[in-house]
C-alpha positions in Angstrom: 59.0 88.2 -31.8 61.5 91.5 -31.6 59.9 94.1 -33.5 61.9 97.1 -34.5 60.5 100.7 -34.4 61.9 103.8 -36.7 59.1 105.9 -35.7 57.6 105.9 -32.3 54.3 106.1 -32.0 53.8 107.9 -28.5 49.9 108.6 -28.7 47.3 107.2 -31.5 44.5 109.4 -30.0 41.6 107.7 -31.2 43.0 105.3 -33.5 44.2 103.1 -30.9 42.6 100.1 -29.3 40.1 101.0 -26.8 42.0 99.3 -24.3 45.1 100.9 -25.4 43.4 104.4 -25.7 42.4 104.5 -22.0 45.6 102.9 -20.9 47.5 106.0 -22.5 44.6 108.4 -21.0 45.0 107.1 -17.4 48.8 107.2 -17.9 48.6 110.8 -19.2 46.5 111.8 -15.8 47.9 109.7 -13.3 44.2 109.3 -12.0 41.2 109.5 -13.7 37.5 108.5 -13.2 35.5 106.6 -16.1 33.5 109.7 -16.8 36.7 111.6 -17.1 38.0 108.6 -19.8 35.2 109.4 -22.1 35.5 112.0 -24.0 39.6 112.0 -24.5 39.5 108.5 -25.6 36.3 109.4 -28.0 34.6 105.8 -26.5 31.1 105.8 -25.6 30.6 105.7 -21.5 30.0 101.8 -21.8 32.5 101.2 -23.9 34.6 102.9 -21.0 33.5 101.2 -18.2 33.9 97.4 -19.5 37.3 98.3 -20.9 38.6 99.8 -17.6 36.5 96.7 -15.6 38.8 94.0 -18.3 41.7 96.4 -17.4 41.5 96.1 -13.9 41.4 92.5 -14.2 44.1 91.9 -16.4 46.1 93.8 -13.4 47.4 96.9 -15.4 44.7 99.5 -13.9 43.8 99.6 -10.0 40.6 101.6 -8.0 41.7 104.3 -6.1 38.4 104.9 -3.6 40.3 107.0 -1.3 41.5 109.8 -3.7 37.4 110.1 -5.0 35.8 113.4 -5.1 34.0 114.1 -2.0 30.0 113.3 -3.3 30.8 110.8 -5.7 28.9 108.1 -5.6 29.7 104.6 -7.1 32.2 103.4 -9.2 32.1 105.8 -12.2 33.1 108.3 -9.6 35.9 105.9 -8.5 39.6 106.9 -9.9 41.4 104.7 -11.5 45.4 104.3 -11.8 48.2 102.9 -13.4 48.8 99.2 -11.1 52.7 99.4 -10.2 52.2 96.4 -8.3 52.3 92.9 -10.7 53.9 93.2 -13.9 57.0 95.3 -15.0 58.9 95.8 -18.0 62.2 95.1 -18.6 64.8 97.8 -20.1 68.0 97.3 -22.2 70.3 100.3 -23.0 73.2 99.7 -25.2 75.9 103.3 -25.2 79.5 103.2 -27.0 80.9 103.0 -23.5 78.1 102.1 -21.0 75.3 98.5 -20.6 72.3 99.2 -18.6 69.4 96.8 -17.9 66.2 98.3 -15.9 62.9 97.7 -15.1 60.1 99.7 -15.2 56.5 99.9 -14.0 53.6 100.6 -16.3 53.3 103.7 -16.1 57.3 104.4 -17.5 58.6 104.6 -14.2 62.3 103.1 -13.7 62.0 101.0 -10.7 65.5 99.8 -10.5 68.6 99.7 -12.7 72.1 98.4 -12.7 74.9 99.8 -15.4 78.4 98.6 -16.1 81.1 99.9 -18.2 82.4 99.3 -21.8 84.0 99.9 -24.7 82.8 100.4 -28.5 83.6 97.4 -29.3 82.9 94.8 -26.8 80.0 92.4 -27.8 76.9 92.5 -25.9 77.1 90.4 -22.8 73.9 89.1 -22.4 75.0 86.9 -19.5 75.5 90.0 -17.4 71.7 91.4 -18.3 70.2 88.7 -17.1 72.5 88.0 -13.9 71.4 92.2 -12.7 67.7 91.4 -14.2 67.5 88.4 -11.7 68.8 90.3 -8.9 66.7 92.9 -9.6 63.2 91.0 -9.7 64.4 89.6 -6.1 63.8 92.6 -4.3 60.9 92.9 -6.4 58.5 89.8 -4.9 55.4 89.5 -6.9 56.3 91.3 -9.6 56.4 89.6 -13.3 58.3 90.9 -16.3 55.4 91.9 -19.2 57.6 93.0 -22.5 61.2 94.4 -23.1 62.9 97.1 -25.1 66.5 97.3 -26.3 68.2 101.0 -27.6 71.4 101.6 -29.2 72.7 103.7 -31.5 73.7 100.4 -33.4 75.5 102.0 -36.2 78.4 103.3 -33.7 78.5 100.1 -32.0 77.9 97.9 -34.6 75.3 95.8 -34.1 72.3 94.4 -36.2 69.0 95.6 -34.3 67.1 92.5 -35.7 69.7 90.2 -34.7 70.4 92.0 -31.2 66.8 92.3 -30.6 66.0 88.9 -31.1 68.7 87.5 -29.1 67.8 89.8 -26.3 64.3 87.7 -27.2 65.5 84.0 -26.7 67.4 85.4 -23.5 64.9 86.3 -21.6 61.5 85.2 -23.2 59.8 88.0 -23.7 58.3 90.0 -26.8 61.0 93.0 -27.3 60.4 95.7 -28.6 64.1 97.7 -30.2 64.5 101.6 -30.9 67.3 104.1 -32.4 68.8 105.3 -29.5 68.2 108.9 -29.5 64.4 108.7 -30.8 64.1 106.6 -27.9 65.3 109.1 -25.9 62.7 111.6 -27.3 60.0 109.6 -26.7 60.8 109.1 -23.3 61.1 113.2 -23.2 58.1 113.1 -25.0 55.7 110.8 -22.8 56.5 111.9 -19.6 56.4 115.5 -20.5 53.1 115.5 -22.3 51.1 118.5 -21.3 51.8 121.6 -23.5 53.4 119.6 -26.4 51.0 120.4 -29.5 52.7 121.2 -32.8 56.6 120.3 -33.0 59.1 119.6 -30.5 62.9 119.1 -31.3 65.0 117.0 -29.2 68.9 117.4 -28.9 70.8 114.9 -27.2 74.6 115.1 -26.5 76.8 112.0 -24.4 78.8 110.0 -26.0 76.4 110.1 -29.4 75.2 113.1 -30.2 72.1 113.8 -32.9 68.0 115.3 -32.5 64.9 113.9 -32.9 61.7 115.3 -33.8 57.7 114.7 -32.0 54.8 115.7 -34.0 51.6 115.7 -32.4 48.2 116.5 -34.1 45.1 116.1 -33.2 45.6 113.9 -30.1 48.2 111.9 -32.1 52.0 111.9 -31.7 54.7 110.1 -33.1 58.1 110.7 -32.1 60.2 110.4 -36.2 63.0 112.0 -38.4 66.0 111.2 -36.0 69.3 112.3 -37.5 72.9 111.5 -36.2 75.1 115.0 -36.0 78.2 112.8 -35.5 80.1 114.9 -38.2 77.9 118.2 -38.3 80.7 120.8 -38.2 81.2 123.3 -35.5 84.2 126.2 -35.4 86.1 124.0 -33.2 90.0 123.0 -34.6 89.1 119.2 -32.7 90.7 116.6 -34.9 88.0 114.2 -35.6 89.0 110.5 -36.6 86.6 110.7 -39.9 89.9 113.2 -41.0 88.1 116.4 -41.0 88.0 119.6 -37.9 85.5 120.5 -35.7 82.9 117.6 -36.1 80.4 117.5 -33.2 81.2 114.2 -31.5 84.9 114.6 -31.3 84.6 118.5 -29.7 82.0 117.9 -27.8 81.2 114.2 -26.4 81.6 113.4 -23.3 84.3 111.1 -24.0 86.4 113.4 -26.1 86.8 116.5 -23.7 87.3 114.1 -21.2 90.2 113.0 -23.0 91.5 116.8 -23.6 91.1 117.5 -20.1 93.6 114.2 -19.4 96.1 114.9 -22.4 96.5 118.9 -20.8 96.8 117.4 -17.5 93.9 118.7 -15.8 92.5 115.0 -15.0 94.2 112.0 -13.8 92.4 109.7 -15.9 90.1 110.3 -19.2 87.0 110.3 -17.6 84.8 113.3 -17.5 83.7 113.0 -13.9 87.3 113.8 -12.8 86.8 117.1 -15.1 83.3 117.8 -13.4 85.3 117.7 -10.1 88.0 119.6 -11.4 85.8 122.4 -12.5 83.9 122.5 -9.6 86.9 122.5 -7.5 87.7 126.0 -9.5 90.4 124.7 -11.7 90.1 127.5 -14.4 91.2 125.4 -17.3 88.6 122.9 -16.5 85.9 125.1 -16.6 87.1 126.8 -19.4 87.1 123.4 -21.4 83.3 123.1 -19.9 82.2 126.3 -20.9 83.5 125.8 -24.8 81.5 122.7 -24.8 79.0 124.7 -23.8 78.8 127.0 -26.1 79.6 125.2 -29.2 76.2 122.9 -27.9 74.4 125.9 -27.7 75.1 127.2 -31.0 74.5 123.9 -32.6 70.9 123.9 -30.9 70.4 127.3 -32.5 71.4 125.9 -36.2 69.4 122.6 -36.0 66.4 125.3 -34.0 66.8 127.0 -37.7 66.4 124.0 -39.6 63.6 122.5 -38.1 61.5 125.8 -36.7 59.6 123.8 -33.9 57.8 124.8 -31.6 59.9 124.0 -28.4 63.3 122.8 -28.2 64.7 120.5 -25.4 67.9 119.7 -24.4 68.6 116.2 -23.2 71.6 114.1 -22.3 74.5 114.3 -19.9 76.7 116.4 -21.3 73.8 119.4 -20.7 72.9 117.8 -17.7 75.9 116.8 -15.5 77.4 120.3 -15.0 75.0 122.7 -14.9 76.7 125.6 -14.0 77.6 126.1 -17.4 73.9 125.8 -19.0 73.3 130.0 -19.1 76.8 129.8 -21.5 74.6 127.1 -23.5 71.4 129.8 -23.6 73.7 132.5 -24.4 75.4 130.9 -27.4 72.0 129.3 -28.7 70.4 133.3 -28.1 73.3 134.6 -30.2 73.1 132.3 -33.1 69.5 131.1 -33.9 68.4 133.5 -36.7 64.4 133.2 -35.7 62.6 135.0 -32.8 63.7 134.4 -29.7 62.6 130.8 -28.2 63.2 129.6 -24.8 65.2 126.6 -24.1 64.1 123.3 -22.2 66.6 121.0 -20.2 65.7 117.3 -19.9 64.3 116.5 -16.2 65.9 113.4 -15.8 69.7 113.7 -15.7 71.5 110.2 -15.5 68.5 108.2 -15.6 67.8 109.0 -18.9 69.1 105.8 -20.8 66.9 103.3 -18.7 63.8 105.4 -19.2 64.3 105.5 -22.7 64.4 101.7 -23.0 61.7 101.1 -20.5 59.5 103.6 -22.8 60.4 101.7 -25.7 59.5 98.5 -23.9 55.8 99.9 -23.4 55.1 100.2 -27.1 53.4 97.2 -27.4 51.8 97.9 -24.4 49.8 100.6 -25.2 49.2 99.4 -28.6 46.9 96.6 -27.5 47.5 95.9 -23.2 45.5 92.8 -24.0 47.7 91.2 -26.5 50.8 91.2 -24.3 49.1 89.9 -20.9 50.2 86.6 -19.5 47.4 84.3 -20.7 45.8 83.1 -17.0 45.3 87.0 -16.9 43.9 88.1 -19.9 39.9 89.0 -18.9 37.7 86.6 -20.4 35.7 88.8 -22.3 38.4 90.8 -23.9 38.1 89.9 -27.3 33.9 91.7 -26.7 35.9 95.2 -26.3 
């Protein structure tokens, strides 16, 4: 069935299944040895070893004798990994102006991805997902699709998640998993960020949709919640915004709208806001002075929401931080200027253009993690599973 998910739960700590809780540990490590699994997934050293034997079975974990500890002796001193080798998930991102379909290892790794443009308003084609999802799995021999995930921000292209989700299901067969768009995006942050994330983390996010999301983790759990659009938050710019109003975020600063400005002063041949990266870059003045306006209205946006929220960190995700960076110190100026709490340094996503597909492969994983026995193909679910 699609299931939908408000709130992503990106670590249950020891809540989790057992299966699940050394899945996440493993992931978390990259290698680790059953010893090593014990006392983070708070299972007993038994309990460890015949879930990581059902696990390496079912064909999600693989031994990893050649990156052992010199002296260790037997397989409890064996590593174990993440298996990028059989199964795969199977990403679906849906933007206001972009359609990208992925797939992913286990671990949240994008293996592949296609993308093709479109506008607001075009339906879903679901024909063209599957046509680049069977193209992909060809240079991908061996490999099996294991779950999906579809993100959208479905309000601004306006879509039903159920429905979506669940025709993305009958597609392709799968159990898929669907997400908000931007707390998607967070988690992805989120998981693949991991060490030194305690307390509160804030994500902004700025493309074409614009809003922050907000990871809590306690106590070895985190959940990635409170997403909020900033479509119409209001900034000092005199943008006309289509809601009737000045200054709202999305029209000043989206990618779409200064790439639009850029055209209608004749800096860019065509509204898109690659041709205004090249401009800038070229040294057209006007272009980078557009850029660095952006700039610094995002940066003293980050600095209000930073006031709102008082988290810990703060990171800065999405292309429009990411795909000129030689304006990102005017970003860390303006948010330095405006935030009215000590001074906090700023993060900037790792992951550029790729960002979209990772969310939705992340969001894919859910189930995953939840219970890695529940989703396997039934010739490879261990025997004894049900014992653990």
């Amino acid at each position: 069935m699609a299931q939908q998910s408000s709130t992503i739960v990106v670590s249950r700590g020891r809540f989790g299944s057992p299966a699940g809780r050394v899945l996440e540990q493993v992931r978390g490590r990259g290698l680790a040895t059953r010893d090593e699994l014990a006392g983070p997934t708070c299972l007993s050293a038994r309990t460890v070893a015949r879930t990581v034997a059902s696990l390496l079975e079912g064909g999600l974990l693989r031994e990893r004798p050649d990156r052992a500890r010199a002296g260790s002796i037997g397989r409890p001193g064996t590593p174990v990994e993440i298996d990028p080798t059989l199964y795969v998930t199977v990403g679906v991102h849906v933007g206001t102006r972009l359609l990208t379909v992925a797939v992913g290892d286990p671990a949240g790794r994008v293996v592949d991805s296609r993308t093709t443009d479109k506008l607001p308003a075009d339906p879903l084609d679901l024909d063209w997902v599957g046509s680049r999802l069977v193209e992909m799995l060809r240079t991908l021999p061996g490999r099996r699709p294991l779950v999906a995930g579809m993100v959208a921000p479905w309000r601004d292209i306006g879509l039903d998640q159920h429905a979506t989700g669940a025709a993305l299901r009958e597609a392709l067969g799968l159990e898929v998993t669907t997400s908000e768009h931007i707390a998607a995006v967070a988690a992805a942050e989120y998981i693949h960020r991991r060490h030194g994330t305690a307390g509160i983390t804030t994500y902004l996010y700025v493309r074409n949709t614009t809003g922050f999301a907000v990871a809590r983790e306690s106590g070895g759990e985190a959940e990635v919640s409170r997403a909020a659009r900033l479509t119409h938050f209001p900034t000092r710019a005199d943008v006309p915004c289509s809601c009737g109003r000045t200054g709202c975020l999305e029209a000043s600063t989206s990618d779409h709208a200064v790439a639009v400005r850029a055209h209608a002063a004749g800096l860019v041949d065509e509204p898109v806001v690659e041709a205004l990266y090249e401009a800038a870059g070229a040294g057209v003045p006007a272009a980078r002075e557009l850029l660095v306006e952006r700039a610094r209205l995002l940066g003293e946006t980050a600095a209000l929401v930073r006031d709102m929220i008082d988290p810990d960190r703060m990171i800065l995700v999405g292309q429009a931080f990411t795909d000129f960076p030689g304006v990102l110190d005017e970003v860390v100026a303006a948010f330095a200027g405006t935030t009215t709490l000590p001074p906090l340094d700023l993060s900037f996503t790792r992951f550029g253009a790729g960002i979209q597909a990772l969310a939705a492969c992340t969001v894919a994983l859910a189930p995953v993690y939840d219970d890695p026995f529940a989703v396997l193909p039934t010739p490879f679910r261990p025997a004894h599973s049900h014992a653990l």
